[in-house]
N, C-alpha and C positions, 0 to 999 in steps of 0.2 A: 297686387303685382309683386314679382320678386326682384331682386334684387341681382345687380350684375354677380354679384360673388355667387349665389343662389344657383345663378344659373349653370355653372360649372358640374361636371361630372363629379361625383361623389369615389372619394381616391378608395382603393382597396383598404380593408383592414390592417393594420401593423402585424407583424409576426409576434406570436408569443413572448412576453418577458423569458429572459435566458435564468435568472435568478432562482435561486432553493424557493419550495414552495415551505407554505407551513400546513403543519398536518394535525392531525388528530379528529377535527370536530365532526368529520364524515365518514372515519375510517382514514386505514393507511394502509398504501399498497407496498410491499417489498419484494425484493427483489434479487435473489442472490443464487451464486453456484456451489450445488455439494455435490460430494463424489458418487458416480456409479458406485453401486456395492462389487460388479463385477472385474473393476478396476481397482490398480493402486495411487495409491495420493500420498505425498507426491509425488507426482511423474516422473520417469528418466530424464536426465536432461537433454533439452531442446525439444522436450513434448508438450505441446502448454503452458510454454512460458509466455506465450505473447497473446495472454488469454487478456491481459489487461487492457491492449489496442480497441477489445471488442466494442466494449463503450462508447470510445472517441471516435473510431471509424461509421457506428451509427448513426452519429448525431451529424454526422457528414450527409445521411440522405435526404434528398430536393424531394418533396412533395408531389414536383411538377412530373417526377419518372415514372410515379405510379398511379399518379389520377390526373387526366388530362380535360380541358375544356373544350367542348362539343361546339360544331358553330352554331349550331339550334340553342344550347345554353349562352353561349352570347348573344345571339341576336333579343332573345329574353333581358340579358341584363343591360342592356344598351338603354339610355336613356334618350328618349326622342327628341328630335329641336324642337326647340319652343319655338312656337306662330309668332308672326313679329306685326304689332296692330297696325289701319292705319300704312301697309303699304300695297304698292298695284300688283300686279302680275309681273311687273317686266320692272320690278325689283326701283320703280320710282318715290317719290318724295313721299315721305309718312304726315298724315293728316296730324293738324291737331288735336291734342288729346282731348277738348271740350265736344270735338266733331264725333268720334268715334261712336259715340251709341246714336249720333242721328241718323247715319249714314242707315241704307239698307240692310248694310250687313252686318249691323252690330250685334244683335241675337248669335250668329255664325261667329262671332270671335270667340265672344264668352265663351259656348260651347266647346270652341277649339282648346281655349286655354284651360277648362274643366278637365276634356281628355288627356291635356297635356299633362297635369297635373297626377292624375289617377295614371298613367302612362309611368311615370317618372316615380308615381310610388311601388308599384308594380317589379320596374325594375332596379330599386332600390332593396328589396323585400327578395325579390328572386337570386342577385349578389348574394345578401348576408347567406341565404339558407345554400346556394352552391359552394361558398365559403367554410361556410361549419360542414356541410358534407364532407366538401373536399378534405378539410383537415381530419374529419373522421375517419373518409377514408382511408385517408395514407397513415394513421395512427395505424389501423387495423393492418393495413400492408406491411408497417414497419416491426409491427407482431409479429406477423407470419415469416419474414424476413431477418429478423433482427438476430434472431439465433442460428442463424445457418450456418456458418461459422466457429461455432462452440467446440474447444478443443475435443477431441478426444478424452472419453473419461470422466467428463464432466455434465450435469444435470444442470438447466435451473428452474427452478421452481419461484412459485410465487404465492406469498399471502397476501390475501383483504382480509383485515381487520374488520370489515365493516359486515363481510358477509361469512367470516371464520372458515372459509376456505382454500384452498394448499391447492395448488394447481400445479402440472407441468408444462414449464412453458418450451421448452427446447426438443427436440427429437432425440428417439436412444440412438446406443449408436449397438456396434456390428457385435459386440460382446457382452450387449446386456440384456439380462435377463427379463425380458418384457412378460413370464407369465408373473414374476413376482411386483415387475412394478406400478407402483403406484400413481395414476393420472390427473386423481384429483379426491379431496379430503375435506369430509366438514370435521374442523377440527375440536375434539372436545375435551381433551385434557394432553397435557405437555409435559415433561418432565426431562432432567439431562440424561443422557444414556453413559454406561461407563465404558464410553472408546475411551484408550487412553491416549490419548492425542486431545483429549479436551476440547471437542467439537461435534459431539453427536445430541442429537435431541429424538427421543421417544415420543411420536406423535399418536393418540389415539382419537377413531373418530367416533362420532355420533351412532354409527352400526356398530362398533366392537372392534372395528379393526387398526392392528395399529399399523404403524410406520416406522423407522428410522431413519433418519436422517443425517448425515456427517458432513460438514462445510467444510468447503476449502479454509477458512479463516476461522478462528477461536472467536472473534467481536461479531460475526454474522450470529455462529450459533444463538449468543450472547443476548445480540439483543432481537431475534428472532423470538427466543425463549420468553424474554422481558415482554414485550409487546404480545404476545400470544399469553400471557399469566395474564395483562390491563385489560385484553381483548374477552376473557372468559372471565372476569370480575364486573362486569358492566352490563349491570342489569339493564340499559337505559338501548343495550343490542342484544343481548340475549334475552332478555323476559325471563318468561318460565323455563328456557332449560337449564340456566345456574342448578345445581344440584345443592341441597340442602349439608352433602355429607364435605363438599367442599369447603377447608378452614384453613388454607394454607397461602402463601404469599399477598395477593392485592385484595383476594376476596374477604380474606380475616379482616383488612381495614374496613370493610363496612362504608364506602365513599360512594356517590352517588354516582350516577353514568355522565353528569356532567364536567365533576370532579376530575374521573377516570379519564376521559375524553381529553380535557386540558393534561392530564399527566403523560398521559400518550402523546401526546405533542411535544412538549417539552423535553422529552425525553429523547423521540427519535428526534427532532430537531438535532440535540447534541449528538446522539447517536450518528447523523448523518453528515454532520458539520467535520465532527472527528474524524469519521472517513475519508470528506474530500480533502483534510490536514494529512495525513497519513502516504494519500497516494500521492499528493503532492509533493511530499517529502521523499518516497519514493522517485519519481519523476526528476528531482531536483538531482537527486542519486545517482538516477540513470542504471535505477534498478528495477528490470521489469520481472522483478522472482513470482513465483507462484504463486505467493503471501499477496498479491495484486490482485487479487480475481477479482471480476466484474460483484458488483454490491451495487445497490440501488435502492434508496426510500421514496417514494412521491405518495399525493393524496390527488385524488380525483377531483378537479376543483372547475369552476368554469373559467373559460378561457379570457374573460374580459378581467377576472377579477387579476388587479396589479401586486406583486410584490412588494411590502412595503422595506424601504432603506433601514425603517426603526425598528422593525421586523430582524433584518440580520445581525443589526446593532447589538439587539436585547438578545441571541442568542450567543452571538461572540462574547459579550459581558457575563452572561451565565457559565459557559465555560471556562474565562478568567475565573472565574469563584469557585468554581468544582476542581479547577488545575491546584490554583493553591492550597485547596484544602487537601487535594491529594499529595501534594509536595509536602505538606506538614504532617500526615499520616505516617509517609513514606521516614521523613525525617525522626518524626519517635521511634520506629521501628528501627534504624540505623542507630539511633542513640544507645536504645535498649539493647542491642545487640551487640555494640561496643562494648557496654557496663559487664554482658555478661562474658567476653571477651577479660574485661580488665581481673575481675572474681577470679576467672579462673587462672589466671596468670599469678593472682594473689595465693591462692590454693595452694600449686604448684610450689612460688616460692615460698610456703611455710613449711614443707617438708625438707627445705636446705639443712644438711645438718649445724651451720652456725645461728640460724633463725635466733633459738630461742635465746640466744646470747645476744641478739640484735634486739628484743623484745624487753628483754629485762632493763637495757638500758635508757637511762634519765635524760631528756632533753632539760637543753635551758632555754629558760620562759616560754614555756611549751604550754601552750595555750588549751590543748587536747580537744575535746570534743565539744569547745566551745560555742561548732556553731559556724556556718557561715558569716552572719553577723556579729562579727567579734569587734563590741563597741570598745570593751574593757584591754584592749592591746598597750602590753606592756613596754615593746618596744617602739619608741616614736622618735622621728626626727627632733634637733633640737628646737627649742622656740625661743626664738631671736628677737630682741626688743626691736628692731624696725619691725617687725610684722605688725607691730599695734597699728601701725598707719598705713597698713597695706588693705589694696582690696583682697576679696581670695584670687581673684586671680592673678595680681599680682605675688602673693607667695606662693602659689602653683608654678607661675613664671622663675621668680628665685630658686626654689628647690630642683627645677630642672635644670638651673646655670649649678648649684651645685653637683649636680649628679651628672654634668660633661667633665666637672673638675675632678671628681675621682674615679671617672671611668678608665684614666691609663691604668690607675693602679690595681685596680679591678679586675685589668686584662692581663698583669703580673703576677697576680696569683692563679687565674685560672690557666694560665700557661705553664707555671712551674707544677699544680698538681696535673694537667695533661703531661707533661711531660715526666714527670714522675710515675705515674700511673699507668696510662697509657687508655686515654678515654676514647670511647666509642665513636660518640659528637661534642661538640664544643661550640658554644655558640653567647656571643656578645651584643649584649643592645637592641636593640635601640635605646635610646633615654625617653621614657613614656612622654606621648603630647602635653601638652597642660588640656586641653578641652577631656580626655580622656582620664587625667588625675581627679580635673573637677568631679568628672561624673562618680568615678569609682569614690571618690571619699564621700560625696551624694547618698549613693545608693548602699555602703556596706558600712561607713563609720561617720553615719552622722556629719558629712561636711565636712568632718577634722581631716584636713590636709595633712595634719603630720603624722598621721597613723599611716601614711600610704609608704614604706619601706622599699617600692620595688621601682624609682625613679631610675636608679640605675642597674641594671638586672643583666645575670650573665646564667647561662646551665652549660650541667655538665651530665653527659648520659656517662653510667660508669656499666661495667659489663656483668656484673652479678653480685650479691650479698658478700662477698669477702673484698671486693674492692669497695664497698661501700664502704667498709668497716674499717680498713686501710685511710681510705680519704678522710674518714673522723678523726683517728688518731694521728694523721700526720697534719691536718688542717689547725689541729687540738696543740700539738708541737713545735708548729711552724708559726701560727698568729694566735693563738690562743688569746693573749689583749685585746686582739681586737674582734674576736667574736660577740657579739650581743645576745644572739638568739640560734637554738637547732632544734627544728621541729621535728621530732621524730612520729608523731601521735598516728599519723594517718598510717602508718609501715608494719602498726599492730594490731594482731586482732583485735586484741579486746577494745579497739576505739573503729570509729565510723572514716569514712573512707571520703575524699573529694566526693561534691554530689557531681556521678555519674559514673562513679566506682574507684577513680582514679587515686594512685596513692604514689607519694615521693618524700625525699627529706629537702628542707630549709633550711638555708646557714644565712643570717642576716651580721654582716662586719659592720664595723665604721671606720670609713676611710676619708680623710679629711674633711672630718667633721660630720659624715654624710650618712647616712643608713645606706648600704647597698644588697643584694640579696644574691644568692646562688641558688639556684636550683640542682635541685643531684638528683637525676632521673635514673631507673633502674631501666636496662635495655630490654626487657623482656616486655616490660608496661611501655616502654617507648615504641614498640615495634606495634605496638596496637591501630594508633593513629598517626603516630609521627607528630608533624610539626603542628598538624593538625588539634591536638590534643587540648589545646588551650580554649579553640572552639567547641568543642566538644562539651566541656567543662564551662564553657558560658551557658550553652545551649540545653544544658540538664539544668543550668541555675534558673535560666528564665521562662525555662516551661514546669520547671518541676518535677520530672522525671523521677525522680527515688519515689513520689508519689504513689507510685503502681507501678507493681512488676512484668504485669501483661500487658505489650504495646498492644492489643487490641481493642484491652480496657479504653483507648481513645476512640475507638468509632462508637459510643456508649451513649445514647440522648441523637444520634442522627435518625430521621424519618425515612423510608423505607425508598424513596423517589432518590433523596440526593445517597442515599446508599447501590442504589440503581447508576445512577448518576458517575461515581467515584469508580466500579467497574469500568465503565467507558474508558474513562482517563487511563484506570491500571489497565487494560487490552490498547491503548495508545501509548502505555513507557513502553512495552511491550512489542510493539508490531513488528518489529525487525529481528524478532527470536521467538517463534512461537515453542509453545510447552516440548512437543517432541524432538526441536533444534539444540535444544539449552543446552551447552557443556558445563563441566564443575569448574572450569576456572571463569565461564563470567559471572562474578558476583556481583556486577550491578544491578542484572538479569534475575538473578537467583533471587535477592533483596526486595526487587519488584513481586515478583512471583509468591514469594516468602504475602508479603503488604496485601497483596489479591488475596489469598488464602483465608486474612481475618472476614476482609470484605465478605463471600461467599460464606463462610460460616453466620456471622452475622444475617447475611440474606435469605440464608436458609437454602443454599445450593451446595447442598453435604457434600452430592455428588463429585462434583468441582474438585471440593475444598478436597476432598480423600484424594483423588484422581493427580493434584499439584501435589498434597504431601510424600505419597509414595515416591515421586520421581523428582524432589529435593531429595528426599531420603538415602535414595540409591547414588545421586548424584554426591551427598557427602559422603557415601559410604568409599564411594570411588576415588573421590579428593585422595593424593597421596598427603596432605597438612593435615586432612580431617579424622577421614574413618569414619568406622561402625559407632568405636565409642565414645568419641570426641562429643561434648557439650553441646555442641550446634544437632547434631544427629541426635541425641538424647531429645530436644526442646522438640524436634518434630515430632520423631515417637509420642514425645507427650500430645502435642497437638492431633493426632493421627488419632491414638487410642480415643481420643473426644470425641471424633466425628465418628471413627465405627462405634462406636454405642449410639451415639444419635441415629444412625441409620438403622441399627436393629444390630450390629456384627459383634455382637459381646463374646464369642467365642475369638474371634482374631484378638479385642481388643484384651484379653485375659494373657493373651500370649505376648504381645508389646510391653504389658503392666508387669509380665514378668522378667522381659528385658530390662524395664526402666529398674527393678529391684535390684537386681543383678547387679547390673551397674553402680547403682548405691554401697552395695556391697563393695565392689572390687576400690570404690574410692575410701572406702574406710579401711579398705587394707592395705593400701599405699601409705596412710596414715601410720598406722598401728604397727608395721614396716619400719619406718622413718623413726619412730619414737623407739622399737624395739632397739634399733642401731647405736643409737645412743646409750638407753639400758647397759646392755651389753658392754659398751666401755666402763660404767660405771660400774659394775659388778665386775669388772675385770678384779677387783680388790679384794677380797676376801671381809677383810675386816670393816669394810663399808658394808657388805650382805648379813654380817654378822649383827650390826649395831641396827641395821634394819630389823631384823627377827624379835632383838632383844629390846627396841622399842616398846617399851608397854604402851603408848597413848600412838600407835602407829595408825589405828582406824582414824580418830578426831584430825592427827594432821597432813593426813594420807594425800590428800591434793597441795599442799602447801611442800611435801616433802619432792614429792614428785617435781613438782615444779624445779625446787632448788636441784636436785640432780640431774634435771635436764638441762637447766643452764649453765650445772659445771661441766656437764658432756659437752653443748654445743663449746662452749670455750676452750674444750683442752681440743676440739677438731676448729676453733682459731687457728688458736697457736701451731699448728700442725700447718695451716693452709700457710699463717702470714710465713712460716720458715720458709715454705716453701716456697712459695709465688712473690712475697713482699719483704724479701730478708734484708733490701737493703734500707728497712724501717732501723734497723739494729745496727746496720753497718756505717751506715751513714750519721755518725753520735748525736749531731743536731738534727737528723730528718734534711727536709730541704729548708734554704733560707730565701723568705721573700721578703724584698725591699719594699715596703711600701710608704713611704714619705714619712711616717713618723716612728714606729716600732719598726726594730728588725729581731726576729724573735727566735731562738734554738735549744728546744728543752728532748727530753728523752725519758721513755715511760720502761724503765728497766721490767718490770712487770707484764708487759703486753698493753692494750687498752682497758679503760676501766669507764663506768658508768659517765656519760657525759656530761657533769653535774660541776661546770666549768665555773 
């Protein structure tokens, strides 16, 4: 017998999970729109902008519009009343149930309730199968339906993974070439096409023929490409038509179809996840640009089987991992590109003609090229016999109460040399935390707290090599007692630079009692990063950056998936500029773009990679900061001339290689320029040219000689500059006078500046 609840109508099926499916282990269906070939993309505006609606307006259609239920199908899934035992005809008292099989009609119940039974499974059985009809139906109708709508100009087409072919799924339209297009493709080899829009794919099939293809979106192409390379590496779907002569992308890895199958999931998962992030962010925007076109991944799956929650969990978390690792990518590449930013500004100013007058000069307790870890620092705070009974953090704590005590006086002198000078930036303080003193004396000097000098810190940006020189000797004139330390080392060639290219001078005073530091920043190396600069310069210390000159030397040890993977993410910093949008002034854009570039090399999508370099190239070429021959446009060339040789184009890339010469050239004659200028003064003498001739040991000290005459040229175009721009060093007999609590100091260097060997 059943049960009350039992006897209830069995309710309809639930609607489909609304949830991403996951794909890969049956194949994967995509879904996407590229352009007519007989049309342009993209469109004029108001043509196809609101191709993005298509989607959402779909997923709007009721089932119930295009398959409806017959009464003959219902009467079939109707479940019959169950016979009720034990009662009369005219609906009176039910027998007891001990009665019921003695009665005559007990034989006749059973039987009832046996029909009743096969009845009820009948149309239980008849439901489900009008159920899956129904919804197969209306899938099929929303096929036939779903593109009708399709803007003008637009195609979509559709790949199975599982059965490797290209279909079309939408109608042409009134200007397109139907004897050339293509309906349907078993696909058997893929490669990028070179539109320069960076969105075309060269499909060929199984008979010889091929295809092109160009998406509206650069990430369709992308990962169209991507999953059509997983799709023809997969013996476990292809069998025997893999081709033997195939050794290029997923097939060279030699990975089983099982392997393949999970990677293929994985992948468009992300692949698909990114997208619905993208038009989301769009949508948020309240931008429905073209860059929106309809995109779609799914996998054929059966309709009972549930989405799981840990399922979207573990793809959201995979893309946390691939974002960072591309934020970190992105980030060496910024670094690396700063450094080569700060070189060349160092370049530049070595041709000043006072340089080598700046180079010759002696810092005090110049520590040189000691090192980032400079344990052996010779200037150190003093050590106060209450420190015995301090914790360290307690004399972290004290050393910051004294670096608030001599920060007034700190701010008297960088006011008197601004105001004397007339500096660019000026900038005071903070007094460093103690949690961040701890660390840094931790990490650079062994815990010694009193090696740390920069408790109370002020800079000063000065505007070029002759006020630097100026600031030395009036700094030199003005406080000279209380100078401790001028780091000149990083400002010369012949010594190593901040790790991350960066270079400035150090003046360490003591002002009541205190070690305090200045920084003198040249404005040329300031204008690189700005305030920024100090990060910069942590960020080269803690990844190590001077390690390798090639930021792409960092994607080096990634496996071929998560380098699949990191494309995603760069086509999502991306999606709001695609390659043919890019102007030369957004350099965020540019940076990205620049970051993809290694990616694709590394991937082995040459194509790409040439197709982005050329149009950075032309893009610096156009920059009015940059140019043709600007450093940034030199590094692409060089990166440029790599890939045309990878592709076969040795004859272009001979003609780059001989730009890049060229170039080389014209920078050693800006040099040898620079150095002539000076000569020239120096031979202005006759009897200096004379004593040069007459030299007999002229070869042996021929660089040693050189040298000394460069350094009296650059100093007699000192003296020339300080008369002119800084005359009132001479006028003023004491220089400036700074009060600073204990010395007040006024001397005067009748001779000009001299080695700072204080």
């Amino acid at each position: 017998m059943m049960s009350s609840t039992q006897e209830e109508q069995a309710p309809p099926p639930p609607p489909a999970a609304s949830q991403p499916p996951l794909y890969g282990s049956a194949g994967t269906i995509l879904e996407a729109a590229f352009v007519d070939p007989a049309y342009d993309w993209p469109p004029p505006d108001g043509v196809g902008k609101n191709a993005i609606e298509l989607q959402a307006s779909v997923n709007l259609i009721d089932d119930d519009d295009s398959v409806k239920t017959t009464e003959s199908q219902k009467k079939r899934m109707t479940i019959p009343p169950k016979p009720v035992v034990g009662a009369d005809e005219k609906g009176g008292k039910k027998e007891r149930w001990w009665n019921c099989c003695s009665s005559a009609g007990g034989d006749a119940v059973i039987v009832d309730l046996a029909d009743y039974e096969n009845a009820k499974r009948a149309a239980l059985q008849a439901r489900k199968e009008h159920y899956a009809a129904k919804k197969a139906r209306a899938k099929q109708h929303r096929m036939k339906s779903r593109y009708n709508r399709v803007p003008e100009g637009i195609l979509i087409y559709r790949l199975d993974t599982a059965t490797q072919m290209v279909s079309l799924m939408s109608e042409p339209h009134s200007k397109t070439e139907t004897d050339k297009l293509v309906r349907e493709m078993v696909v058997a080899a893929a490669r990028p096409s070179p539109d320069k829009t960076r969105r075309g794919m060269i499909l060929t099939g199984v008979d010889g023929t091929t295809m092109t293809l160009v998406a509206c979106e650069q990430r369709t192409a992308i990962a169209w490409l991507e999953a059509i390379d997983l799709m023809l590496a997969n013996r476990l779907r292809m069998g025997d038509k893999i081709e033997k002569s195939q050794n290029t992308g997923w097939h060279k890895k030699n990975l089983s179809g099982r392997e393949l199958d999970q990677i293929e999931g994985q992948y468009l998962n992300l692949a698909s996840y990114s997208n619905k992030l993208i038009r989301a962010n769009k949508k948020n925007k309240k931008a429905a640009a073209a860059s929106g076109i309809y995109y779609n991944i799914e996998m054929p799956q059966d309709p009972a089987d549930e989405f799981e929650e840990e399922a979207l969990e573990s793809i959201a978390k995979r893309r946390a991992v691939i974002k960072d690792s591309w934020d970190f990518y992105r980030m060496i590449c910024s670094l690396l590109r700063d450094r080569r930013k700060y070189n060349e500004v160092f370049r530049k100013l070595q041709l000043d003609p006072v340089y080598p007058y700046l180079h010759s000069m002696t810092g005090l307790s110049d520590p040189g090229d000691a090192g980032y870890e400079n344990t052996d620092k010779e200037v150190i705070q003093k050590d106060l016999d209450r420190y015995l009974s301090m914790t360290r953090t307690q004399v972290a704590e004290d050393l910051c109460k004294q670096a608030e005590i001599a920060m007034p006086s700190l701010v008297e002198i960088c006011k008197a040399l601004a105001g004397s000078l007339g500096m660019e930036e000026v900038g005071i303080g903070p007094v460093k935390e103690v949690q961040a003193a701890l660390k840094k004396a931790e990490k650079k000097y062994d815990g010694d707290l009193l090696k740390i000098t920069d408790f109370c810190r002020a800079l000063l940006v000065v505007k070029d090599l002759p006020t630097l020189l100026a600031l030395l000797e009036l700094a030199r004139d003005s406080f000279g007692p209380l100078i401790r330390r001028v780091k000149l080392s990083s400002l010369k060639s012949d010594h190593k630079p901040l790790p991350g290219g960066y270079r400035h001078c150090i003046i360490n005073v003591e002002l009541k009692e205190h070690i305090c530091e200045i920084q003198v920043h040249l404005w040329p190396m300031w204008l690189v990063c700005g305030v920024d600069g100090f990060r910069h310069y942590r960020h080269c210390v803690e990844y190590n950056t001077d390690s390798f000159e090639n930021a792409y030397d960092a994607l080096e040890g990634l496996d071929r998936k998560t380098m699949a993977e990191l494309i995603v993410m760069a086509e999502e910093a991306v999606a709001e500029t695609p390659l043919d949008s890019l102007e030369w002034f957004q350099e965020k854009f540019i940076l990205d773009y620049f970051a993809e570039v290694g990616l694709f090399m590394k991937h082995g999508l040459y194509v790409w990679a040439e197709i982005t370099l050329r149009h950075l190239v032309r893009l610096r070429t156009e920059s009015p900061d940059i140019g043709p021959d600007h450093h940034e446009t030199i590094l692409l060339y060089k990166y440029l001339e790599e890939v045309l040789r990878l592709t076969g184009k040795d004859k272009e890339a001979n003609e780059i290689k001989k730009r890049i010469k060229d170039n080389d050239k014209r920078l050693k004659k800006e040099k040898d320029a620079a150095e002539k200028s000076m000569w020239d003064m120096v031979m202005a003498a006759p009897t200096e040219a004379l004593d040069m001739i007459l030299d007999p040991n002229k070869k042996e000290r021929e660089e040693e000689e050189k040298l000394r005459k460069e350094v009296k040229a650059s100093k007699k175009q000192w003296r020339m500059i300080r008369k002119e721009r800084f005359g009132f060093l001479d006028a003023n007999s004491g220089g400036m006078s700074v009060a600073t609590g204990s010395v007040d100091e006024k001397k005067v260097d009748e001779d000009g500046p001299k080695a700072l060997a204080l």
